[in-house]
mmCIF entry with sequence, helices, sheets and N, C-alpha, C, O atoms, coordinates in Angstrom:
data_MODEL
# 
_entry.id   MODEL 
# 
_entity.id                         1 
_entity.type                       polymer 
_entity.pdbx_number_of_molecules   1 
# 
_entity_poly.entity_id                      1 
_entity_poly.type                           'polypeptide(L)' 
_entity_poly.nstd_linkage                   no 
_entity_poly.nstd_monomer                   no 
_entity_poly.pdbx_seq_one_letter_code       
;(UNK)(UNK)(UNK)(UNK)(UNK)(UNK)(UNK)(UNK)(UNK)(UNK)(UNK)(UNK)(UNK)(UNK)(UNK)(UNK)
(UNK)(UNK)(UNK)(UNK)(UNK)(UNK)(UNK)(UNK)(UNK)(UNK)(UNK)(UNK)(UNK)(UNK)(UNK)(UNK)
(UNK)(UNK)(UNK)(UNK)(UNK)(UNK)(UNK)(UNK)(UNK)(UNK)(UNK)(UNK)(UNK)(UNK)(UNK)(UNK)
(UNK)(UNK)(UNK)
;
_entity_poly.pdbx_seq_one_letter_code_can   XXXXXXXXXXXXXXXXXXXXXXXXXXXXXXXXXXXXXXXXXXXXXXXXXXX 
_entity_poly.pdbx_strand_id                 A 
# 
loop_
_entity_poly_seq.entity_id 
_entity_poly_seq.num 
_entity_poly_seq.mon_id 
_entity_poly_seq.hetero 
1 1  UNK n 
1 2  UNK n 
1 3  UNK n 
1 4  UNK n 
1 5  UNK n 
1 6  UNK n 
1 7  UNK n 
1 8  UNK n 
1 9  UNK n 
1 10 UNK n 
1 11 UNK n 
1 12 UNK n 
1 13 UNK n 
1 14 UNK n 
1 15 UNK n 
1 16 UNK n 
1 17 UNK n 
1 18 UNK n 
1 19 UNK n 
1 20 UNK n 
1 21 UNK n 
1 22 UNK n 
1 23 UNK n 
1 24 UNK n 
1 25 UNK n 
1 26 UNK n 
1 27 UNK n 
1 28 UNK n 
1 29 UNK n 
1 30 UNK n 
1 31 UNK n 
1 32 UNK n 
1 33 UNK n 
1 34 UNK n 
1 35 UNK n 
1 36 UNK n 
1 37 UNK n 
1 38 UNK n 
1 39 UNK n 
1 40 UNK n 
1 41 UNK n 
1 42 UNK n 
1 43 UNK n 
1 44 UNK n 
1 45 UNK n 
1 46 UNK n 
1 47 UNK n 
1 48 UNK n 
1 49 UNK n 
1 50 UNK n 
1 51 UNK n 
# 
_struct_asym.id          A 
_struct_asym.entity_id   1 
# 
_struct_conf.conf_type_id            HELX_P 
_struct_conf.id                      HELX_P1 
_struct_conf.pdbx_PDB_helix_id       AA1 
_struct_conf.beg_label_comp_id       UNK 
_struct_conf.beg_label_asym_id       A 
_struct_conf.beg_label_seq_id        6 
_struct_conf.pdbx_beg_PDB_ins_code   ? 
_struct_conf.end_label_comp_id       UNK 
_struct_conf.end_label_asym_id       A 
_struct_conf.end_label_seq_id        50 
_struct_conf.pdbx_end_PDB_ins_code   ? 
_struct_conf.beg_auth_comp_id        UNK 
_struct_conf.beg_auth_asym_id        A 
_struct_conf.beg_auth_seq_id         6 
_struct_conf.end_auth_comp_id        UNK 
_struct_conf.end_auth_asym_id        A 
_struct_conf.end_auth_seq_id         50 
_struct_conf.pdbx_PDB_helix_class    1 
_struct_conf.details                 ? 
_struct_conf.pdbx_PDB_helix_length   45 
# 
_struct_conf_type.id          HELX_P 
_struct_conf_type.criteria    ? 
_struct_conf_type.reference   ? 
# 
loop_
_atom_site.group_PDB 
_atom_site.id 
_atom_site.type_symbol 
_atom_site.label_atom_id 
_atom_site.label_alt_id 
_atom_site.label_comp_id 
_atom_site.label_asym_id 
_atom_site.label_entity_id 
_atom_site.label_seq_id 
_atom_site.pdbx_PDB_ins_code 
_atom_site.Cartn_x 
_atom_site.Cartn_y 
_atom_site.Cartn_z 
_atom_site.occupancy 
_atom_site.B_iso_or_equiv 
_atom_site.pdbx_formal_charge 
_atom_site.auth_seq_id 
_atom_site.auth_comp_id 
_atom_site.auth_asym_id 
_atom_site.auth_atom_id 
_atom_site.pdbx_PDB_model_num 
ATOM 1   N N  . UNK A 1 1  ? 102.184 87.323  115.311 1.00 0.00 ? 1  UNK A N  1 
ATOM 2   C CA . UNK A 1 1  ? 102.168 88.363  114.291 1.00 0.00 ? 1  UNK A CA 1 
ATOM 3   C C  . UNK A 1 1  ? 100.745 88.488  113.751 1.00 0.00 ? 1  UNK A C  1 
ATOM 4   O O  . UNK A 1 1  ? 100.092 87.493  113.438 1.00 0.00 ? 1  UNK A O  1 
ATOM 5   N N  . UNK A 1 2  ? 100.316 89.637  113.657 1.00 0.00 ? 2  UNK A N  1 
ATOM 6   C CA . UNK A 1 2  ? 98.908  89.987  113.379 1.00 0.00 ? 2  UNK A CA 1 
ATOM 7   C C  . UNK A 1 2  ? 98.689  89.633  111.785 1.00 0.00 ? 2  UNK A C  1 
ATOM 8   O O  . UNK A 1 2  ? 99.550  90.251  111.159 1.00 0.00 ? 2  UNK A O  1 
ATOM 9   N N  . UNK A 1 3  ? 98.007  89.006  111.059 1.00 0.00 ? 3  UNK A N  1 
ATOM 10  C CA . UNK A 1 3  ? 97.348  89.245  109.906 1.00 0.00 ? 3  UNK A CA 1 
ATOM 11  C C  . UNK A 1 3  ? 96.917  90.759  109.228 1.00 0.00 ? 3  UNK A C  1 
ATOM 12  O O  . UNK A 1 3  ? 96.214  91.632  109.736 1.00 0.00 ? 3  UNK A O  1 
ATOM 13  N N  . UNK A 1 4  ? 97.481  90.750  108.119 1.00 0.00 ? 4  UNK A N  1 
ATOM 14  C CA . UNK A 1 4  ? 96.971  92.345  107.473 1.00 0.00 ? 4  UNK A CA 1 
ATOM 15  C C  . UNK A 1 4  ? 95.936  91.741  106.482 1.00 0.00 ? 4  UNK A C  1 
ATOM 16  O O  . UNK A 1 4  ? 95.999  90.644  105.928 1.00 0.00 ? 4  UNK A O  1 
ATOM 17  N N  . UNK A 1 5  ? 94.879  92.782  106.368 1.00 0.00 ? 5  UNK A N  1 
ATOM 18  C CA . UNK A 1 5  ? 93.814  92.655  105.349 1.00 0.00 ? 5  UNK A CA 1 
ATOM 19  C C  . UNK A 1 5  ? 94.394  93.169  104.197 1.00 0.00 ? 5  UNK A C  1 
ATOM 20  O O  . UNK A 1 5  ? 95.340  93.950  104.095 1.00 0.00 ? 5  UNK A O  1 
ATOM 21  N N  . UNK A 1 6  ? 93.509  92.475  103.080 1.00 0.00 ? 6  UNK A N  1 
ATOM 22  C CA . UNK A 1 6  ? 94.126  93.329  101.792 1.00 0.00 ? 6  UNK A CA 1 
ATOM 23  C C  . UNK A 1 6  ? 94.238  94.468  101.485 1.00 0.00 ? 6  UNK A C  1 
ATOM 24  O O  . UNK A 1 6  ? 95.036  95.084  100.779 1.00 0.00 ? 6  UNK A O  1 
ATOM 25  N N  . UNK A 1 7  ? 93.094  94.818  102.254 1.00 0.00 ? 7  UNK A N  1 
ATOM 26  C CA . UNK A 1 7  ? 93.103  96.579  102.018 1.00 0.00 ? 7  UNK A CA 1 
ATOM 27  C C  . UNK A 1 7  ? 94.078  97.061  103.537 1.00 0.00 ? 7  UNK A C  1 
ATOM 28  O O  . UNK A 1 7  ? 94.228  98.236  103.871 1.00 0.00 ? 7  UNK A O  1 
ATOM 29  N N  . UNK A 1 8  ? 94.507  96.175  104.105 1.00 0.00 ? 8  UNK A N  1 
ATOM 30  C CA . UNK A 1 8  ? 95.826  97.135  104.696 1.00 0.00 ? 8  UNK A CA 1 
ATOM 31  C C  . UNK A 1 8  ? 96.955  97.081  103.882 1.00 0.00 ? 8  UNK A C  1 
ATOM 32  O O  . UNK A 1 8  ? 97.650  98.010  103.469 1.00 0.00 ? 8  UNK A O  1 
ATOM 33  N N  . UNK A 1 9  ? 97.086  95.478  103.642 1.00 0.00 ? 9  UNK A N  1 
ATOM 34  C CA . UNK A 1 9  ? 98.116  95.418  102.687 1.00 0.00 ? 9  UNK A CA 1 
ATOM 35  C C  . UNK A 1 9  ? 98.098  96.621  101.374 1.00 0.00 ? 9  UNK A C  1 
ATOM 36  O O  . UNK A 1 9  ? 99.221  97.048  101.106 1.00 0.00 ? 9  UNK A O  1 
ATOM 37  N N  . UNK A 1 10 ? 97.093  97.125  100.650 1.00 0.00 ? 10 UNK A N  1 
ATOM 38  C CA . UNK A 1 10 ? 96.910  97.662  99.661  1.00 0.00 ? 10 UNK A CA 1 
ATOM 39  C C  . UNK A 1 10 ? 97.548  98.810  99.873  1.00 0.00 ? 10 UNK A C  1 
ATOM 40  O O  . UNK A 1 10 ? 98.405  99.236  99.098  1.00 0.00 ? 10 UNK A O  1 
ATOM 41  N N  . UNK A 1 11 ? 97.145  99.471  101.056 1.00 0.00 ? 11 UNK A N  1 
ATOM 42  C CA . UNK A 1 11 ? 97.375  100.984 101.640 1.00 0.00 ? 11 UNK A CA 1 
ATOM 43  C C  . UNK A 1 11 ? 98.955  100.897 101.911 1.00 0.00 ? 11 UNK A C  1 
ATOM 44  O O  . UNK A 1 11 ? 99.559  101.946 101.687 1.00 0.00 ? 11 UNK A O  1 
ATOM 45  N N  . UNK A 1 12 ? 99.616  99.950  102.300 1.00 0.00 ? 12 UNK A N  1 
ATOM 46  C CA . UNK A 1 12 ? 100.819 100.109 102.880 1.00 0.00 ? 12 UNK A CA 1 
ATOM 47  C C  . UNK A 1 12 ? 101.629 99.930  101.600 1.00 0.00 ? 12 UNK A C  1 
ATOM 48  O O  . UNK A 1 12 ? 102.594 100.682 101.463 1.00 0.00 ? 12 UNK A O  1 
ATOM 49  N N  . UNK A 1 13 ? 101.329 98.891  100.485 1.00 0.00 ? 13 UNK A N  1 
ATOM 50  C CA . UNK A 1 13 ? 101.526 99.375  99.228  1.00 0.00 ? 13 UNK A CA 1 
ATOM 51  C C  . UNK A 1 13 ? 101.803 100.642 98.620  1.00 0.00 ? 13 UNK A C  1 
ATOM 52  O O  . UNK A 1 13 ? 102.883 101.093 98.239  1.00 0.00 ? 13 UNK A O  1 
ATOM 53  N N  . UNK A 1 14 ? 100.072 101.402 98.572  1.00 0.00 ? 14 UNK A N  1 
ATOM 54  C CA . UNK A 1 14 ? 100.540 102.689 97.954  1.00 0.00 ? 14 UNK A CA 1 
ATOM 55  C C  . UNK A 1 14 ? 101.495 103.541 98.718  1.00 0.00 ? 14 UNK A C  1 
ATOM 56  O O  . UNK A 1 14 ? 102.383 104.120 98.092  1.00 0.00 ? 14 UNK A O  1 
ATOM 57  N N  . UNK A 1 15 ? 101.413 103.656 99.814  1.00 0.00 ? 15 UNK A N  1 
ATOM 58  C CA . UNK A 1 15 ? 101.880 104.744 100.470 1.00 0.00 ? 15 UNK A CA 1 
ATOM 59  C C  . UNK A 1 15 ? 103.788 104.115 100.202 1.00 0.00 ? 15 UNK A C  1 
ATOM 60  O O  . UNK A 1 15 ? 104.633 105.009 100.181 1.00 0.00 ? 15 UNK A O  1 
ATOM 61  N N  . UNK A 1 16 ? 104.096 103.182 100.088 1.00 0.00 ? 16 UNK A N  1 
ATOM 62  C CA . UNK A 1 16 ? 105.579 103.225 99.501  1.00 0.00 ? 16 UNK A CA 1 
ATOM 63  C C  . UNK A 1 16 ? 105.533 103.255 98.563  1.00 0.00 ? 16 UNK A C  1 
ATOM 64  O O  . UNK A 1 16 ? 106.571 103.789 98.171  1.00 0.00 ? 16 UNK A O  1 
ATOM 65  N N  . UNK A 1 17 ? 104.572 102.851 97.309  1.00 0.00 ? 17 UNK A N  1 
ATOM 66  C CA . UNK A 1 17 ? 105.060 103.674 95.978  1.00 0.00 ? 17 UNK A CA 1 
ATOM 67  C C  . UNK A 1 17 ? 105.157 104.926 95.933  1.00 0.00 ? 17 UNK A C  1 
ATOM 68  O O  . UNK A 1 17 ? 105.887 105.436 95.083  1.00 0.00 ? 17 UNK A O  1 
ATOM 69  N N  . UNK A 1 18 ? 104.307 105.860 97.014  1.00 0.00 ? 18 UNK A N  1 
ATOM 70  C CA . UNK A 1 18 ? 104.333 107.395 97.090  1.00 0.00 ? 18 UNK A CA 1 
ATOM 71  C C  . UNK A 1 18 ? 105.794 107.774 97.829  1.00 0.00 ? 18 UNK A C  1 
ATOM 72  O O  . UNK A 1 18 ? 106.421 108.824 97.692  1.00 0.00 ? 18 UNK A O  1 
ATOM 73  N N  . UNK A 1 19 ? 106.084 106.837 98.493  1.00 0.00 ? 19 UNK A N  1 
ATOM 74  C CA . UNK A 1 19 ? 107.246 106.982 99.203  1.00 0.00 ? 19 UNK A CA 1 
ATOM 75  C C  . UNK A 1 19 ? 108.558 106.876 97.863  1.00 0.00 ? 19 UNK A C  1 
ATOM 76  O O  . UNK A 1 19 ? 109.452 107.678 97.596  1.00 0.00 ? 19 UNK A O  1 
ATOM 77  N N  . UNK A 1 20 ? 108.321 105.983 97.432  1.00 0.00 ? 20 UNK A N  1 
ATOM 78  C CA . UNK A 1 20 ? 109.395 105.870 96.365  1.00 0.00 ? 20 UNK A CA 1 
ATOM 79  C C  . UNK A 1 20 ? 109.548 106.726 95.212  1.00 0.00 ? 20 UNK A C  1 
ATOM 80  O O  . UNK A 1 20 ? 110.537 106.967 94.520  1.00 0.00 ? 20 UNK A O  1 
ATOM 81  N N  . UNK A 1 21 ? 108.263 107.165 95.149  1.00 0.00 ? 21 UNK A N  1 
ATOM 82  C CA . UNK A 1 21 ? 108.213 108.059 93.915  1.00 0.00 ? 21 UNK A CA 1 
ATOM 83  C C  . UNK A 1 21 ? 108.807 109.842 94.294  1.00 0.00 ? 21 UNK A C  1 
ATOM 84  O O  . UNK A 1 21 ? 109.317 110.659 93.527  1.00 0.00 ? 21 UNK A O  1 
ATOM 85  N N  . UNK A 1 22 ? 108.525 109.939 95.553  1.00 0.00 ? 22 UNK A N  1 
ATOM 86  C CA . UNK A 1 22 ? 109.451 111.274 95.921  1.00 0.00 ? 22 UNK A CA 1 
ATOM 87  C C  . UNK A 1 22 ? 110.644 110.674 95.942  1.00 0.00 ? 22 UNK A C  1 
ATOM 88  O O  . UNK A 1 22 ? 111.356 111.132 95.048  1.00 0.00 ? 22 UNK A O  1 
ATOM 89  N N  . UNK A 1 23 ? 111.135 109.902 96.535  1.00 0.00 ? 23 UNK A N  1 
ATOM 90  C CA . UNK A 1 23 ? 112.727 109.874 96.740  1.00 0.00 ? 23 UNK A CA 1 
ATOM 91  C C  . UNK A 1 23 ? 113.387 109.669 95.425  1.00 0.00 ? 23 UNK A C  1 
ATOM 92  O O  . UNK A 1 23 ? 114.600 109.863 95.342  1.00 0.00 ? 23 UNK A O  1 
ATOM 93  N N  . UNK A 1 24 ? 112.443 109.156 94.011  1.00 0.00 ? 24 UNK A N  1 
ATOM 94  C CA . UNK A 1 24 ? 113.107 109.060 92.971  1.00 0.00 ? 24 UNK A CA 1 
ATOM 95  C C  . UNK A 1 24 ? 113.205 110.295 92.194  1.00 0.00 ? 24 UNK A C  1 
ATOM 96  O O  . UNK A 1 24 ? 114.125 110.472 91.396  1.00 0.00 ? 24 UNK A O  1 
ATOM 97  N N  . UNK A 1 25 ? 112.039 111.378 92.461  1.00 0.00 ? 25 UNK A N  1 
ATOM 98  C CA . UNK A 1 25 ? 112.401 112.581 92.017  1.00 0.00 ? 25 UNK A CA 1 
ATOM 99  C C  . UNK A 1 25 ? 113.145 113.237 92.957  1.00 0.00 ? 25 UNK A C  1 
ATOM 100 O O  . UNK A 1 25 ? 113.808 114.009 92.263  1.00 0.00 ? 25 UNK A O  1 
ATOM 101 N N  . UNK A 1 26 ? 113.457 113.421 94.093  1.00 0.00 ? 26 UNK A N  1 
ATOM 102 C CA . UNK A 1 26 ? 114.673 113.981 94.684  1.00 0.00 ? 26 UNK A CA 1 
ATOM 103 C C  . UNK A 1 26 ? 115.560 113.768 94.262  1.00 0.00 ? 26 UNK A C  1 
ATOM 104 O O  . UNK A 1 26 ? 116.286 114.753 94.131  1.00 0.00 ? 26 UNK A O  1 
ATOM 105 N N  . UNK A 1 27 ? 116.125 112.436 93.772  1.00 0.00 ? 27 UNK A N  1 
ATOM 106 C CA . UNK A 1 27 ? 117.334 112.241 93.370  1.00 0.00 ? 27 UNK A CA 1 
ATOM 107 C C  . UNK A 1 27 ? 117.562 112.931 91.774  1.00 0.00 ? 27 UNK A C  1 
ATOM 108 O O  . UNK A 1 27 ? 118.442 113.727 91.444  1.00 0.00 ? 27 UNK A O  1 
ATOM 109 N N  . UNK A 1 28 ? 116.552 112.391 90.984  1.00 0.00 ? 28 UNK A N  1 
ATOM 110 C CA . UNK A 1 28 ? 116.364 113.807 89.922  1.00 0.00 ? 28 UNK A CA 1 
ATOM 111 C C  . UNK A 1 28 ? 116.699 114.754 89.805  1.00 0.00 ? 28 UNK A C  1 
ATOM 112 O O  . UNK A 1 28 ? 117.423 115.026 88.847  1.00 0.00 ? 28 UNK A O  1 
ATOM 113 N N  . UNK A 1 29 ? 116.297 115.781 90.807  1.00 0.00 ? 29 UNK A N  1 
ATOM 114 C CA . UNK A 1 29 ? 116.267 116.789 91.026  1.00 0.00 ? 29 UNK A CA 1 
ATOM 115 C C  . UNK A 1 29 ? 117.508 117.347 91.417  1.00 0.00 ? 29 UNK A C  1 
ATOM 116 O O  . UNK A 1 29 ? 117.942 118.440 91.055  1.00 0.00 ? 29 UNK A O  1 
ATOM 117 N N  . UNK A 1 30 ? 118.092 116.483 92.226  1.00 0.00 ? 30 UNK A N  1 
ATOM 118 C CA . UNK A 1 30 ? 119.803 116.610 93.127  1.00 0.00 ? 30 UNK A CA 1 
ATOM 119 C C  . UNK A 1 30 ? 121.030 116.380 91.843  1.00 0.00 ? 30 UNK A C  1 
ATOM 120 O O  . UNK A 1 30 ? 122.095 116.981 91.698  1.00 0.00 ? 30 UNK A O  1 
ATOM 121 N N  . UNK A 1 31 ? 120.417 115.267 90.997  1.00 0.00 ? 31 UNK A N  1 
ATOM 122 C CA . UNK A 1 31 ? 120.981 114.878 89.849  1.00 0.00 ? 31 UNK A CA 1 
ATOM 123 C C  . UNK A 1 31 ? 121.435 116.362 88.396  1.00 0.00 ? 31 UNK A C  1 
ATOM 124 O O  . UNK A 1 31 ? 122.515 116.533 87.831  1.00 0.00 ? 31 UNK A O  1 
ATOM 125 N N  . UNK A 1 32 ? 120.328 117.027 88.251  1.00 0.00 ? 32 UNK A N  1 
ATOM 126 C CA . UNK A 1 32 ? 119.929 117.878 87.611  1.00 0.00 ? 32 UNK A CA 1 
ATOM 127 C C  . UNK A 1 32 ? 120.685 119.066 87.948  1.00 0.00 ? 32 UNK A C  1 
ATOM 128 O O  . UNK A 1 32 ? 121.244 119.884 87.218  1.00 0.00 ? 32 UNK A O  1 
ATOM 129 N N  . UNK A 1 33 ? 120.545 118.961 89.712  1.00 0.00 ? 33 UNK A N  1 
ATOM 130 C CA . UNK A 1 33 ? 121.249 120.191 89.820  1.00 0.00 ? 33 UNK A CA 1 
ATOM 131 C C  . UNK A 1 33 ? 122.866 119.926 89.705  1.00 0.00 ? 33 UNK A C  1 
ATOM 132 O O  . UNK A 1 33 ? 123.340 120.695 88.869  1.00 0.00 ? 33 UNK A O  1 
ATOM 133 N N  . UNK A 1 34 ? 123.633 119.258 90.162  1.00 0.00 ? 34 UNK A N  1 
ATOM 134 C CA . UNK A 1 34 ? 124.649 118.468 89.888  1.00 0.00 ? 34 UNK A CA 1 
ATOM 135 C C  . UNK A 1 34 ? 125.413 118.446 88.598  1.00 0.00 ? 34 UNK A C  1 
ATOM 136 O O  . UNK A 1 34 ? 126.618 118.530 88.357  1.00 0.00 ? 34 UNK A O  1 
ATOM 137 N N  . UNK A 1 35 ? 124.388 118.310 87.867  1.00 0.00 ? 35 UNK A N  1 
ATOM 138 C CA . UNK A 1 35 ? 124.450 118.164 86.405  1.00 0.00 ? 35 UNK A CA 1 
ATOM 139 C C  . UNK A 1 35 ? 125.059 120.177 86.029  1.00 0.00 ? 35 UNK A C  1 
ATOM 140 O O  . UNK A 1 35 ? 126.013 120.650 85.413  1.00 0.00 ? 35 UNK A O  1 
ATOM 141 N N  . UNK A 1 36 ? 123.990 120.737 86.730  1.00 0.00 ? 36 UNK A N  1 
ATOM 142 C CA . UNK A 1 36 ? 123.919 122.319 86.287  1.00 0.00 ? 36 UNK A CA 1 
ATOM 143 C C  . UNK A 1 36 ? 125.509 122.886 87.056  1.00 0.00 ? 36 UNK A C  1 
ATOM 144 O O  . UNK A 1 36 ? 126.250 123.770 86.626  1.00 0.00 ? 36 UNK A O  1 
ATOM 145 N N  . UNK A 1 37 ? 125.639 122.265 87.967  1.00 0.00 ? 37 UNK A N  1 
ATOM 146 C CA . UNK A 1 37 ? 126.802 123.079 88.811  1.00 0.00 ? 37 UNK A CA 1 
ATOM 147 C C  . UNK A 1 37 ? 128.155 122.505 88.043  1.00 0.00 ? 37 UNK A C  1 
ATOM 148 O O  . UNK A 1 37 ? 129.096 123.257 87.791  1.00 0.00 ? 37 UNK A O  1 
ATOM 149 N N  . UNK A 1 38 ? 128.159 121.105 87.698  1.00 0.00 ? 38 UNK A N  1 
ATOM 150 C CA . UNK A 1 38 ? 129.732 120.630 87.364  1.00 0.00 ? 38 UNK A CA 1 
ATOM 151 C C  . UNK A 1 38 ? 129.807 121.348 85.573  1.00 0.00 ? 38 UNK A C  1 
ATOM 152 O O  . UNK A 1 38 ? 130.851 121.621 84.979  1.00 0.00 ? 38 UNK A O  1 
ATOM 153 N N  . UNK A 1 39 ? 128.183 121.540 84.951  1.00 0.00 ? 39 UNK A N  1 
ATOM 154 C CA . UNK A 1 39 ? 128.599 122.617 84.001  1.00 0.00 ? 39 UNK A CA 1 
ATOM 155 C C  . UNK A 1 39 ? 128.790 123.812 83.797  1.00 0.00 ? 39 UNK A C  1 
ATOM 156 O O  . UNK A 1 39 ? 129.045 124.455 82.779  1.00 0.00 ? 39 UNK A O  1 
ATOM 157 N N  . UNK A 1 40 ? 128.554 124.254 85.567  1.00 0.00 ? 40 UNK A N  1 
ATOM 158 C CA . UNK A 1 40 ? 129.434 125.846 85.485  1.00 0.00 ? 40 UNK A CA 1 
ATOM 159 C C  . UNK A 1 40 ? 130.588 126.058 85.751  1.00 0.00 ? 40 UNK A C  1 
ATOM 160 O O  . UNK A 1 40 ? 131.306 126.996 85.405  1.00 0.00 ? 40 UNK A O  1 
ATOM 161 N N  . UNK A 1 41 ? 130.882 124.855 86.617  1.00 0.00 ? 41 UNK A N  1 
ATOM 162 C CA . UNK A 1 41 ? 132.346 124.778 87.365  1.00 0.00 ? 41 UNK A CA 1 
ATOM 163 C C  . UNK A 1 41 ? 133.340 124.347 85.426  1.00 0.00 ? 41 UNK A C  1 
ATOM 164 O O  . UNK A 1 41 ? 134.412 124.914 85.218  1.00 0.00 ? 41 UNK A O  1 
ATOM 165 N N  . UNK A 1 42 ? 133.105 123.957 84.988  1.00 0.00 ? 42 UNK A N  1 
ATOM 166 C CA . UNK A 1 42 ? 133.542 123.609 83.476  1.00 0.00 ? 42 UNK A CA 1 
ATOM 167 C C  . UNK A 1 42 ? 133.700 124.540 82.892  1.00 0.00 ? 42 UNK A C  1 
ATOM 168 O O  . UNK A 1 42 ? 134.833 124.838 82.512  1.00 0.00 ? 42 UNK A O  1 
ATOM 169 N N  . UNK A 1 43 ? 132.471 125.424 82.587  1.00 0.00 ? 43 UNK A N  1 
ATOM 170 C CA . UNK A 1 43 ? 132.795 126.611 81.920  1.00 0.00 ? 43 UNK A CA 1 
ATOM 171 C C  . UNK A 1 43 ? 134.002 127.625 82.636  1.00 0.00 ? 43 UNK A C  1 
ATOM 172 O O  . UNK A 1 43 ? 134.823 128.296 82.011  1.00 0.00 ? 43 UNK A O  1 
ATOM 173 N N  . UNK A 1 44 ? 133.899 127.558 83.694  1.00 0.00 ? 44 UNK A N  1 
ATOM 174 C CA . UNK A 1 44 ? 134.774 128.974 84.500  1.00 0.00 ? 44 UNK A CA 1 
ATOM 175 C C  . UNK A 1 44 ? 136.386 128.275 85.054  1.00 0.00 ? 44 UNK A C  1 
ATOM 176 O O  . UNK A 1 44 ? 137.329 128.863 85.583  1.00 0.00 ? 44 UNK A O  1 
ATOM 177 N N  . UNK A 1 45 ? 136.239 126.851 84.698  1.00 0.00 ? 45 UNK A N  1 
ATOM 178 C CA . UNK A 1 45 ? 137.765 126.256 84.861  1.00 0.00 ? 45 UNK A CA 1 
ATOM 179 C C  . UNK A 1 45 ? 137.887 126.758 83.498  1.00 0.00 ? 45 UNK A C  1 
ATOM 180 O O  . UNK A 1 45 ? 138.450 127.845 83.370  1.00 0.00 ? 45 UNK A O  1 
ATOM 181 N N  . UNK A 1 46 ? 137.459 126.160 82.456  1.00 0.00 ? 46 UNK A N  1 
ATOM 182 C CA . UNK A 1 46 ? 137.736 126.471 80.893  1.00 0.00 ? 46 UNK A CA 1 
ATOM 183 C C  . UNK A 1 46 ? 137.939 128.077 80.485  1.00 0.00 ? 46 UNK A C  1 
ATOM 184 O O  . UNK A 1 46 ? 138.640 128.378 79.518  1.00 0.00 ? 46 UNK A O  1 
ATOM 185 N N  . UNK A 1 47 ? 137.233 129.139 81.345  1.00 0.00 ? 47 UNK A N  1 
ATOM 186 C CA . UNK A 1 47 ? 137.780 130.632 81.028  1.00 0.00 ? 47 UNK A CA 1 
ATOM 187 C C  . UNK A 1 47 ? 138.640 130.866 81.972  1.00 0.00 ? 47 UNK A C  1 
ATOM 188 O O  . UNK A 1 47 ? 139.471 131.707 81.630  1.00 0.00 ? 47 UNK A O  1 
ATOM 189 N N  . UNK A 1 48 ? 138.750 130.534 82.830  1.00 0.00 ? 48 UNK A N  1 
ATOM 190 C CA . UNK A 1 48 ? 140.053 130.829 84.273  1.00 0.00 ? 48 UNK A CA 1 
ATOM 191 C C  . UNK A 1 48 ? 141.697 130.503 83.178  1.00 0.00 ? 48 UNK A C  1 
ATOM 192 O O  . UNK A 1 48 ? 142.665 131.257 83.082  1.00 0.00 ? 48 UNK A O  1 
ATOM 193 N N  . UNK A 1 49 ? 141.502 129.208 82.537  1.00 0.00 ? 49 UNK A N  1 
ATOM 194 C CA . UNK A 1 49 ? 142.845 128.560 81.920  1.00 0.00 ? 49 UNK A CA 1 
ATOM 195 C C  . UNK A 1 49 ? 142.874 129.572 80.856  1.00 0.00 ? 49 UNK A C  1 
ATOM 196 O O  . UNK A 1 49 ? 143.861 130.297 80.977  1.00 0.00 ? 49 UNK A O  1 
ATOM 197 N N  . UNK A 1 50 ? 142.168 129.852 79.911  1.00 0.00 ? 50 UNK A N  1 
ATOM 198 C CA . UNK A 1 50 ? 142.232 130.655 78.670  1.00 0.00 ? 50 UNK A CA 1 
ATOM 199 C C  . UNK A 1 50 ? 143.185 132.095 79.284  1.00 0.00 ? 50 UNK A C  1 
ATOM 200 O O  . UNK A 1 50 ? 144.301 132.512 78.976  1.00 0.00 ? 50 UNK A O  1 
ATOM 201 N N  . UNK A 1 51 ? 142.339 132.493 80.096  1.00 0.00 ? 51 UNK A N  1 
ATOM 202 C CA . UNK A 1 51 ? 142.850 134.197 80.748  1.00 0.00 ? 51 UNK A CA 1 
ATOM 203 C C  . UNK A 1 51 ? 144.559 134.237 81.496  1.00 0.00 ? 51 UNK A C  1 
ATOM 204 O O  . UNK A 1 51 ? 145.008 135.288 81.956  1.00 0.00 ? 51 UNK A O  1 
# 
């Protein structure tokens, strides 16, 4: 097994915090929308029952 230098080690570092940091705003983002759809589906179960 090859030895990594620090500055490979460093690089392979950042590049998964960059890695992690999109996949944590994707999920955000998926979250958010999620969030937006089960409060429309709420509102229009809640006027569907009223009518």
């Amino acid at each position: 097994m090859s030895e990594l230098t620090n500055n490979e080690l460093a690089k392979k570092v950042r590049q998964h915090e960059e890695t992690i940091t999109q996949l944590v705003e994707i999920v955000a983002s998926t979250n958010h929308r999620l969030t937006e759809l089960d409060k429309k589906l709420s509102e229009n179960t809640h006027t569907t029952v009223l009518t």
